[in-house]
N, C-alpha and C positions, 0 to 999 in steps of 0.2 A: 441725435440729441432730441427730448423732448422737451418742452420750454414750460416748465410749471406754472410761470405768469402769466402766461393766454385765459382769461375769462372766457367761458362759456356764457354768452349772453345770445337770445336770438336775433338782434337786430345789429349789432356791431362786435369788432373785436379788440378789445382791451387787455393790455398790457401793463400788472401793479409792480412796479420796479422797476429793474434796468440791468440788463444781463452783458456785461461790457463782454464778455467773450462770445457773442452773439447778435452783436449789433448787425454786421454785414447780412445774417435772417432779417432780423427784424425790419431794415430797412428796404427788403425786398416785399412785406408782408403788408408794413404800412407807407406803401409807393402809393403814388397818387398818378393817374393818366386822364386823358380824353380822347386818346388813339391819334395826335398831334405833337401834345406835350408831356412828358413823365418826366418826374420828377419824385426820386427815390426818399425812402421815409429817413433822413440823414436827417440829423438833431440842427437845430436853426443855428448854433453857435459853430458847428462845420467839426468839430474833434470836441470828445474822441468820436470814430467812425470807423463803418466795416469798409464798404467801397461808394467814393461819392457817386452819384448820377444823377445829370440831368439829360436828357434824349429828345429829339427834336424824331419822327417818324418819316426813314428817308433820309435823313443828312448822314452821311458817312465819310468815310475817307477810303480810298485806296492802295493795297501793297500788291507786291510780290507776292507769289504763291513758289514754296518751297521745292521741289522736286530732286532727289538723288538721281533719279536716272529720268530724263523726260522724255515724251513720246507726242504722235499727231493730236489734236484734238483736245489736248489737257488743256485747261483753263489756264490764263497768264495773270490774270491780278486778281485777288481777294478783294470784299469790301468788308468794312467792321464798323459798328454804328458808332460816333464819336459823342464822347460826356460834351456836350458843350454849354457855354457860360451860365455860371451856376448865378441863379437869384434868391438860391434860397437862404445864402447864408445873413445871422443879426446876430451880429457880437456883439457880448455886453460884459461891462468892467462896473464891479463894484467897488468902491472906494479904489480905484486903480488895482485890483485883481483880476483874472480872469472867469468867468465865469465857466467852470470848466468839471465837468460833473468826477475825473479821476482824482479832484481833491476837494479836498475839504472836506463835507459831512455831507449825504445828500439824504434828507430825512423823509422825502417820498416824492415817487414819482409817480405817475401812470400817462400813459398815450391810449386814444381809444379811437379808433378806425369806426368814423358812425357811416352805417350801408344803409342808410334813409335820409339822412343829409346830404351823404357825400364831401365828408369833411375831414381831417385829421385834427383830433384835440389832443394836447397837451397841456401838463400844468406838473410845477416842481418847486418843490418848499426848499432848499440850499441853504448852508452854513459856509461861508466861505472860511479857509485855515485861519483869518484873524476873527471868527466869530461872529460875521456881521449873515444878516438872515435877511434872502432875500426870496419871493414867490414868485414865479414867471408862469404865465398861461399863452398857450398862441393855439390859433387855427388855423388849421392851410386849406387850400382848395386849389384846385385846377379846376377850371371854369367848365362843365359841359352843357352849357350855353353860348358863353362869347371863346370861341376857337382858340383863341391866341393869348390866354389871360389866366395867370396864375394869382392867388393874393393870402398873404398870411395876416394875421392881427396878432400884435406881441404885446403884449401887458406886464409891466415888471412891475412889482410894490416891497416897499423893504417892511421887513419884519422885527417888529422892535424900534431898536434906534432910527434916527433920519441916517441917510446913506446917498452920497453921489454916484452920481450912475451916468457910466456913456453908452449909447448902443452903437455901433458903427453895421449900418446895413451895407452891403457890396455886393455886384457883381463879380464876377470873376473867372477869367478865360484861363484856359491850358492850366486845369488843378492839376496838382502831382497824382496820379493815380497808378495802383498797382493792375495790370491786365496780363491774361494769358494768352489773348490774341491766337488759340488754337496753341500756343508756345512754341510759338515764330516768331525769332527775334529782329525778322526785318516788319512785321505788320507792329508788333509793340515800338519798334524805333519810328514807326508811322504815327504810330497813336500818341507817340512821348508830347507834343506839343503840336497838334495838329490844325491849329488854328495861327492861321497870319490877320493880325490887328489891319485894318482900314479905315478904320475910322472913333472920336469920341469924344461925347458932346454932353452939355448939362444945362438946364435951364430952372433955378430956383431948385426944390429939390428932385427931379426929375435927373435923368443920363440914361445915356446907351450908349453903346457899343454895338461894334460894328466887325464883322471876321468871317476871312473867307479861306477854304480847307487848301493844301497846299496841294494836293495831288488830283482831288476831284472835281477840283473848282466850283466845288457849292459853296454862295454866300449866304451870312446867318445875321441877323440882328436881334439883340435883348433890348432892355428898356425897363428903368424902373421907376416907380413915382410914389412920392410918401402922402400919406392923410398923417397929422399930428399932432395930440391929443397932451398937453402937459403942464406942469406948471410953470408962472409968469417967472423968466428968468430963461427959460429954455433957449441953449443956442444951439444954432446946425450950422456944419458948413458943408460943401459938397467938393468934389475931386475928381479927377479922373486919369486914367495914365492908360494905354495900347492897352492892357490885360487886367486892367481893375477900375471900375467905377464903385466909390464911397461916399456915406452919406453917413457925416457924423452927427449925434446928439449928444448934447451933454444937460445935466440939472440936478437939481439938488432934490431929494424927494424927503421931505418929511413923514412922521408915522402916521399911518390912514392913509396918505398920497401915493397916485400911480402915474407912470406914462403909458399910457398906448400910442402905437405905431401900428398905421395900416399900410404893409406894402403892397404895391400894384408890382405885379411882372410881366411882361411880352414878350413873344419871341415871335420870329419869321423868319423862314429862310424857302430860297430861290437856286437854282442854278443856271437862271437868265437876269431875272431882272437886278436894277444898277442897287449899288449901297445906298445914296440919298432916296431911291423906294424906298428899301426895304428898312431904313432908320424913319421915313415919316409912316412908314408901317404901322409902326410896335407906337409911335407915338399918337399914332391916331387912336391904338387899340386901348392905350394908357387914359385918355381922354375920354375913351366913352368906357373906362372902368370908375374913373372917378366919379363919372356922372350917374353912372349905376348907386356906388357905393359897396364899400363890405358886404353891408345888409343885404342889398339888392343882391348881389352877387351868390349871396348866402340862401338866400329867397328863391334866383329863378332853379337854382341845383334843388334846392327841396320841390320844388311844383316837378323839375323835369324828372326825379328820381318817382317822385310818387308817381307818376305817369308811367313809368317803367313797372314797378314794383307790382300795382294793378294786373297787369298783364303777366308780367314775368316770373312771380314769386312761387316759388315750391314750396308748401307745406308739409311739415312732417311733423307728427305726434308718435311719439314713442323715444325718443332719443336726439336731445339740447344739441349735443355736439354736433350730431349728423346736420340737424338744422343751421346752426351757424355757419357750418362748411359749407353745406351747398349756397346758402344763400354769399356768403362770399365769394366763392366760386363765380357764381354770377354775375355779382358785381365786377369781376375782375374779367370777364369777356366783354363786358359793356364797356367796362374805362379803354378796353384796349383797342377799340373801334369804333363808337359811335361816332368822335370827330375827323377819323382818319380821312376820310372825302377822298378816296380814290387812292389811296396810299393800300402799303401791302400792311399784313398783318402779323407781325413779327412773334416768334415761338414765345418770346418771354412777353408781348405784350411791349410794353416801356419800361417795366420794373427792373429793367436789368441786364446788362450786355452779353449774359450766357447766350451759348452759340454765334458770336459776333453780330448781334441783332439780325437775323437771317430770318427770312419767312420759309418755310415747308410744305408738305403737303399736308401739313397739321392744322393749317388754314381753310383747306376745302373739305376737310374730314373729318373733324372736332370744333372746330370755333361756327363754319358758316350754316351749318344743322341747326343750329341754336339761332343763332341771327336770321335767319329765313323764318321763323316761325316766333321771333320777337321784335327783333329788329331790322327787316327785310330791306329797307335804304340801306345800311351797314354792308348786309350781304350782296348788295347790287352794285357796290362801289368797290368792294373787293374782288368782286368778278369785275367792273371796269377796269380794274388793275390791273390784274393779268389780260384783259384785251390789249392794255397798251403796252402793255410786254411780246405781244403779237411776235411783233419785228426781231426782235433778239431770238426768241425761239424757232421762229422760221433759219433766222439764219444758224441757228446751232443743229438746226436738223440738218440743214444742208453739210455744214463742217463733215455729221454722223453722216455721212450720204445717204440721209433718208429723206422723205415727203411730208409734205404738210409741218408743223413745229415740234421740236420738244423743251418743254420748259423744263427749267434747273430745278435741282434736288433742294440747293439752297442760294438763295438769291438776295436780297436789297431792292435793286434796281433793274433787275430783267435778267442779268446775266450769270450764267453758272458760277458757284463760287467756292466747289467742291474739287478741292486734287484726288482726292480717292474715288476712282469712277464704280471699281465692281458695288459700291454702295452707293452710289449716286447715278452716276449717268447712266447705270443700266438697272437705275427702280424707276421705269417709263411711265409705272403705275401713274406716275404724278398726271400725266395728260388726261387718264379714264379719270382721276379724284378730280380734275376738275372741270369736266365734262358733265363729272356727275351733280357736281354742286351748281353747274347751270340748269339741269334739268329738275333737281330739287326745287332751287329759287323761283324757277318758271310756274313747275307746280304746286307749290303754297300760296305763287301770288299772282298768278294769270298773266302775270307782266311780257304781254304780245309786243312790246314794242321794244323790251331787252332782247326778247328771242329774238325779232325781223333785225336788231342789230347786232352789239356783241356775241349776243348769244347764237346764233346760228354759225358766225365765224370759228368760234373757238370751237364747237361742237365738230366743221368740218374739218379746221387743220389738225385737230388730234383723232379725228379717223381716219385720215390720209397717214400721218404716222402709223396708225396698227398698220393699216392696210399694207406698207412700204415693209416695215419690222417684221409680220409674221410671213407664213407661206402657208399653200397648201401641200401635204406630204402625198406622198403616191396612193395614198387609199381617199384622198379628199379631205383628211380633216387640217380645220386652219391652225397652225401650232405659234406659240411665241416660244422662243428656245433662246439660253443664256441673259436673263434678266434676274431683278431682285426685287422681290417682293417686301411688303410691309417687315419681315422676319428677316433684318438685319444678319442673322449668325448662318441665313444660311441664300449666298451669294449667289451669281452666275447660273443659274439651275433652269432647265426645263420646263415650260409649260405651271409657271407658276400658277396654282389656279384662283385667288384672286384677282390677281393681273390678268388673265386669262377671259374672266367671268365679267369684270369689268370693263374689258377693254371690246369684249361683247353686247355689252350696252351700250358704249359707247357710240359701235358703229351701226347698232339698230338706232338711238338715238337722234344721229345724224342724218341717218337715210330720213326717220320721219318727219324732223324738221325740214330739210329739203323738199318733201312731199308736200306740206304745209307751205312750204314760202315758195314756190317754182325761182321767180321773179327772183328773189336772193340767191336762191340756189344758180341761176344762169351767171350770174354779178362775179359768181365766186370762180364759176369755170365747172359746175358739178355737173356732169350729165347724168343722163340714164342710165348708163353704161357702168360710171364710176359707184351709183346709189345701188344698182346690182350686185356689183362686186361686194360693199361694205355688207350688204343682208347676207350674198352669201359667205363670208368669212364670219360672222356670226351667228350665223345657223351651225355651221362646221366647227366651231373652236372646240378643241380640245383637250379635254377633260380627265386626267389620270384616274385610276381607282386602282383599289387594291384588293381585289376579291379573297384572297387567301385570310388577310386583318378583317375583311367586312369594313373597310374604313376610307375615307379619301385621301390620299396623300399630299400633302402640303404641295409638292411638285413631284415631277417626274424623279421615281426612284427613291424618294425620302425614306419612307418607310422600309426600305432597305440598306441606310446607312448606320453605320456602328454608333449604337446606345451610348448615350453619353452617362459617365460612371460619377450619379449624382451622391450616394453612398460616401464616396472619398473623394467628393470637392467640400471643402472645409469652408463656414459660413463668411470667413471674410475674403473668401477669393470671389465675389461676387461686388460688382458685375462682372462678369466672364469677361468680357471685352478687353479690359484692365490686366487679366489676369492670364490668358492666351489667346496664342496667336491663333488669325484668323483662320490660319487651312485648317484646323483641330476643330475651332466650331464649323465651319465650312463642310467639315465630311461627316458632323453626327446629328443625330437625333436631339438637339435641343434645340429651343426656339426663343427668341430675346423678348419678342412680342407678338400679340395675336395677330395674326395672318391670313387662314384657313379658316382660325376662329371671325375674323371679319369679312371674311365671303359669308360665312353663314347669317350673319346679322344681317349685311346690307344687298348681298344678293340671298336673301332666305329661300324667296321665290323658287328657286333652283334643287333646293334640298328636301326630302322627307322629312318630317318630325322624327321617324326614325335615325335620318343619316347623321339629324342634326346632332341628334342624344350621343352616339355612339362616337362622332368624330369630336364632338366637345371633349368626353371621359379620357379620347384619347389626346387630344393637343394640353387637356388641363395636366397631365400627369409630365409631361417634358415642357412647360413654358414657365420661364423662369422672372417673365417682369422684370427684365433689366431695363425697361422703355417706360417712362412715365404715361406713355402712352395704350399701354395695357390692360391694366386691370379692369376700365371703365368698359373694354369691347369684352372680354372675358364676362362681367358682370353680366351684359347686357343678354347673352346666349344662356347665362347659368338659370336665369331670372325665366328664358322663354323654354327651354327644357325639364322644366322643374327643379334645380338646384335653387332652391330659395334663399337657403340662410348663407351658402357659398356666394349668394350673388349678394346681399346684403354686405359680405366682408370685402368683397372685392369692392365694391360702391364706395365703402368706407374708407376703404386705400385711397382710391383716387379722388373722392371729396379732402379728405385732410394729408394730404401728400405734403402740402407747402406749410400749413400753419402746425403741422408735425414734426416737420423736415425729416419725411422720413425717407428722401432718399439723399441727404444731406449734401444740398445742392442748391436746397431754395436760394441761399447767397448770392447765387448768379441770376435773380430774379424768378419770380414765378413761372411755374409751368400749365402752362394757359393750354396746351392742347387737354390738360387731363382738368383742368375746368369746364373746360367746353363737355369734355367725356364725362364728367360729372352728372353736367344736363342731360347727356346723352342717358345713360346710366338711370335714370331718374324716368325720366321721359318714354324713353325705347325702350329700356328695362320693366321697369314694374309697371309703367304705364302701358306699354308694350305698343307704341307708336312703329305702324311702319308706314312708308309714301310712295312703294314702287308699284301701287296699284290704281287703277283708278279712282280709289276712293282711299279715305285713309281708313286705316285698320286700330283697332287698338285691345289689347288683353290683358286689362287691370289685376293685377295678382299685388301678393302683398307677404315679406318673410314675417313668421311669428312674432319678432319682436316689436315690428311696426305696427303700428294702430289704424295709422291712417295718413294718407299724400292726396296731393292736389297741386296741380299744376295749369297754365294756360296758355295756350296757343294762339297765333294769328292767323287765318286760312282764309286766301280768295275774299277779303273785304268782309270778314268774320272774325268774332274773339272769344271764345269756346273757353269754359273754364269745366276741366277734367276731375274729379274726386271720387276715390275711392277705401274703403274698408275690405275688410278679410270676407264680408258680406254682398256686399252689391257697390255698384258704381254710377256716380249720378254724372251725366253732360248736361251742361247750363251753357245757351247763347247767353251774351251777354251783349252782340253788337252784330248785327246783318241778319239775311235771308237764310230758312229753315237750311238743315244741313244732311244731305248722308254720309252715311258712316260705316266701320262694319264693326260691330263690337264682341270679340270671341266666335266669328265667323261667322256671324249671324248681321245684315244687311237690318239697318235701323234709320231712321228718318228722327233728326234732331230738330223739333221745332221750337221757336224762338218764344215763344208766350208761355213756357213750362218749362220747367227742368224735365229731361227723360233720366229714369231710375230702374237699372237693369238687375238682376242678382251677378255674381260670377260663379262660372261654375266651380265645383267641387276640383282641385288640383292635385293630383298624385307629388306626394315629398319625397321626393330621392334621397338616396343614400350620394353625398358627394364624391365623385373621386378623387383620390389624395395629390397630393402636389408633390412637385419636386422637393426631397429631403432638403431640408435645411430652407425651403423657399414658402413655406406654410406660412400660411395668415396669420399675423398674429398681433392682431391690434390691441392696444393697450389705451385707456382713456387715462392722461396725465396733468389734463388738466383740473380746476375747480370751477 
């Protein structure tokens, strides 16, 4: 579906209407987060609505995990992140109706997502069925400043006649909602009311509530507190019951006359500490929002985003819509992590319970690339998380009888939470992706003192797992055999070679850090002995080829599995997953997502410009982008090959993936790994950033249609702003000591008192190779 009402505007995203068969998008598109709190873009009156959501980062509940036939080592209980107590709901009754947009006349609306604020506006001119005309405006915010603190401002004015008006603001635990919990009817019978009441209190117009999960025994507390603005006559009372705290208004408003309502909201939640914490919690947090105020509140988001936007902002001249996407795009990695403080980094973000709020390895792959080079605290707390997941992973290797840990495919809270293992517990990849995003974060920000800690840990226990998982074969080379690479369709397979390639840096990685730290390295139990072994199984990994194609094969044998017969699959049997069973993709030639194509991006190092060209022509012509997480690495290879305008559309895919819905999906919240790959795309692609060398690299190209980008980075206590034309490329310090660099292979010195202005050389324009029938690019602009 494309949504005609999305303004093209550069700095926000606006919405003139209101698409009732479309809300459940919409409110995944205009969610509000701080990587703590999220809180889905649901209309303040609560119906009509697609799916409600409010999400706390971390609070879940746990079920059963289903199994027809079960076996050793299958995971026993799922987690699924819980809607809990919503604050966002303000009902309001005109002359005793409801305020309720599927009746009456609703003579305009718009919402408008401002990405320089950080705000949610709304504002709605209403005809209730008896005629009476009333105008409501509100704005929300999720604080990313004060942690724990959400706050709307609702203004209603009647239009025309005078009109009585009640608003009733409320909490409200265990909403009715509909979930597909994976469509396992004991995880949905989990989720039906998943909160047990303990407690609930009110003081003047203040309450909260108090609830703790029935299975995983995490307790939560809301809390909310009114500022109110109205005329003399005005009464409130307050209430409260187990599952609802209410705060009524009522008065009379004359014409010209409004009320305003500032709600304050809190939450906190624990799975130690007592309820009376965590209820004078949210009341402490309530107390210093009052004192802040609206404004304030309104204020420190604008200082903290301009803060951001400085640093962070991608320019593009040539095409509004490409700009608006990326820059939302942006925004929506930022909401999903800046205040998460040690918490994991869930696929949708908070926008939305798709994938049962699960983190991936979409986390180390797409979202912490981006945050390493803008927001490196972000990135450093995400790696803290998985340090503390240590222990769960140690112990799940052991279960596997292997060494050192393996972290879950998909997680919450540390522990696998995947029943289907050929796609999860044997994609080990996950330990080299985050291995690697400690060795990235290390080197964008020199942070010796995450390496000497976390960081050397997690580096050695996922190369103790290669080390345990592959072998050396009777001619010496190190193999990994029956795993699953990034490429979903095709499972259990030999010597996959990104995993392969990866899991080879991995254990050079290791050794060097050990090399560096002795002293850590002894702590851990690392000898000489063992740092030997990891150099040599990484000198030896091995490498399939296929001499006959001239080309690398995705793993051992691919290139000799039966073609998949893209001709007579018909465009609505896609995604293939949906549509057959796994052995059929399992034994052919198609690929759900880049694989092969992201060894070559992120270990390039390893490849000729030759091998690269020719293995791209051939993975572009069988990958079908059933994975949101696609198109951005495809771009990223098309852009360094020379397919320009190929990588321009693939870019465009995964920039407006969600505000397009174009794999009509966004309903279950954003897809925040192909945000992050946006940046990617943006950055790696045309910018042509790489970090696996000693210095960084970068090879500014530019597709015809584009004019001109700019982008900026943070590097080693530096802030580098990058821009370039189809002509030359300028680097501007903007903050630290001269810099090297390598720009088009050529070793440059960036010093801080001038812009340096290079040409770019002249780039050969390829003919693209064509795509899978029926899987062509074919992006349509539908908005205005």
């Amino acid at each position: 579906m494309s949504h005609r009402r999305l303004i093209v505007r550069p700095w926000s995203v606006a919405e003139v209407g209101l698409e009732l068969d479309a809300l459940a998008w919409s409110e995944s598109v205009f969610a509000l987060s701080n990587g703590h709190i999220g809180m889905r873009g649901n209309l303040e009156e609560g119906e009509p609505v697609g799916i409600p959501g409010t999400y706390l980062n971390g609070f879940y509940e746990t079920h059963p995990l289903p199994y027809a036939e079960s076996a050793y080592g299958y995971p026993e209980a799922g987690q699924s992140i819980v809607n809990v107590t919503d604050g966002k709901l303000i009902r309001l009754l005109v002359d005793d109706e409801p305020f309720d947009l599927r009746y009456g006349e609703l003579l305009s609306h718009e919402r408008e997502l401002d990405l320089r604020a950080g705000v949610l506006r709304r504002s709605a001119h209403w005809l209730s069925p008896a005629g009476k005309g009333v105008r409501v405006r509100s704005t929300r915010l999720v604080s990313l400043v004060e942690r724990a603190v959400a706050a709307i401002a609702y203004e209603v004015q009647p239009v025309g006649d005078a009109a009585r008006i009640v608003v009733q603001s409320e909490l409200v635990a265990n909403e009715p909602i509909e979930t597909d919990a994976g469509k396992d009817p004991r995880a949905a019978a989990a989720l039906r009311e998943p909160l047990e009441p303990e407690y609930q209190g009110q003081h003047e117009l203040r309450a909260e509530l108090v609830h703790r999960t029935r299975s995983s025994g995490l307790r939560m507390a809301a809390g909310m507190d009114h500022v109110l603005d109205g005329p003399k006559g005005t009464r409130t009372t307050v209430e409260t019951e187990p599952d609802l705290a209410r705060v009524t208004i009522s008065t009379e408003l004359a014409a010209g006359e409004s009320l305003r309502l500032v709600k304050l909201i809190a939450y906190g939640w624990s799975s130690r500490r007592s309820r009376s914490a965590l209820r004078d919690q949210v009341i402490g947090a309530l107390a210093e929002a009052r004192r802040t105020s609206f404004r304030g509140l309104c204020a420190a988001q604008r200082s903290y985003l301009d803060a951001f936007w400085e640093l962070a902002d991608v320019e593009i001249d040539g095409d509004e819509a490409l700009q608006q996407a990326v820059r939302f795009a942006l925004f929506q990695v930022l909401q999903a992590c800046c205040r998460a403080e040690q918490r994991a980094i869930p696929a949708k973000g908070l926008t939305g319970s798709g994938y049962e709020g699960h983190t991936f390895w979409d986390m180390e792959t797409y979202t912490l690339p981006a945050l390493s080079y803008l927001l490196p605290g972000a990135a450093r707390d995400a790696l803290r998380w998985r340090h503390q997941t240590l222990g769960q992973a140690r112990e799940r290797a052991r279960v596997l009888g292997l060494e050192g840990a393996t972290f879950p495919w998909r997680t919450i809270s540390g522990e696998e939470c995947s029943g289907y293992w050929p796609a999860s517990t044997a994609a080990f990849h996950i330990n080299a992706d985050i291995a690697d995003a400690v060795r990235r974060y290390v080197a964008a920000t020199d942070d010796r003192e995450f390496e000497r800690g976390p960081g050397i840990e997690l580096l050695v226990e996922t190369a103790r797992l290669w080390r345990s998982l592959g072998h050396h074969d009777p001619t010496g080379a190190f193999r990994i055999d029956r795993v699953t690479g990034p490429d979903e369709y095709t499972a259990l397979a030999d010597n996959n070679v990104y995993t392969n390639l990866m899991a080879a840096r991995n254990l050079t990685e290791a050794a060097e850090a050990c090399t560096r730290h002795p002293d850590r390295a002894r702590e851990l139990g690392v000898d000489t002995e063992e740092v030997a072994a990891w150099r040599d199984a990484a000198a030896a990994i091995w490498i399939p080829s296929d001499p006959e194609l001239d080309v690398t094969p995705q793993c051992d044998g691919f290139t000799r599995l039966r073609e998949w017969d893209f001709e007579n699959t018909p465009p609505d049997r896609y995604p293939l997953l949906l549509h057959y069973h796994n052995y059929l993709l399992y034994s052919s030639q198609v690929v759900k997502q880049a694989d092969l194509v992201l060894a070559l991006y992120l270990c390039g190092e390893r490849f000729t410009p030759e091998r690269k060209r020719a293995d791209f022509d051939f993975y572009e012509r069988i990958t079908v982008r059933d994975s949101s997480l696609s198109a951005a690495i495809q771009a990223i290879v098309a852009a360094e090959v020379g397919h320009l305008e190929l990588a321009e559309g693939l870019f465009a895919e995964s920039a407006l993936l969600d505000l397009e819905d174009l794999a009509r999906n966004t309903e279950q919240g954003i897809h925040l790994a192909a945000a992050g790959g946006t940046w990617l795309a943006a950055v790696a692609g045309f910018g042509g950033l790489r970090d696996h060398g000693e210095r960084l690299q970068f090879a500014p190209t530019l597709p015809s249609r584009l004019r001109r980008m700019a982008f900026g980075i943070a590097y080693r206590g530096r802030r580098l702003r990058v821009s370039f034309t189809h002509e030359r490329a300028e680097y501007r310090l903007l903050e630290g000591e001269a810099l090297e660099i390598v720009h088009h292979g050529e070793e440059v010195r960036i010093e801080a008192e001038e812009p340096l202005i290079l040409p770019l050389p002249r780039r050969e324009r390829l003919q693209a190779p064509p795509q899978p029938p029926g899987r062509e690019l074919g992006r349509q602009h539908t908005r205005a």
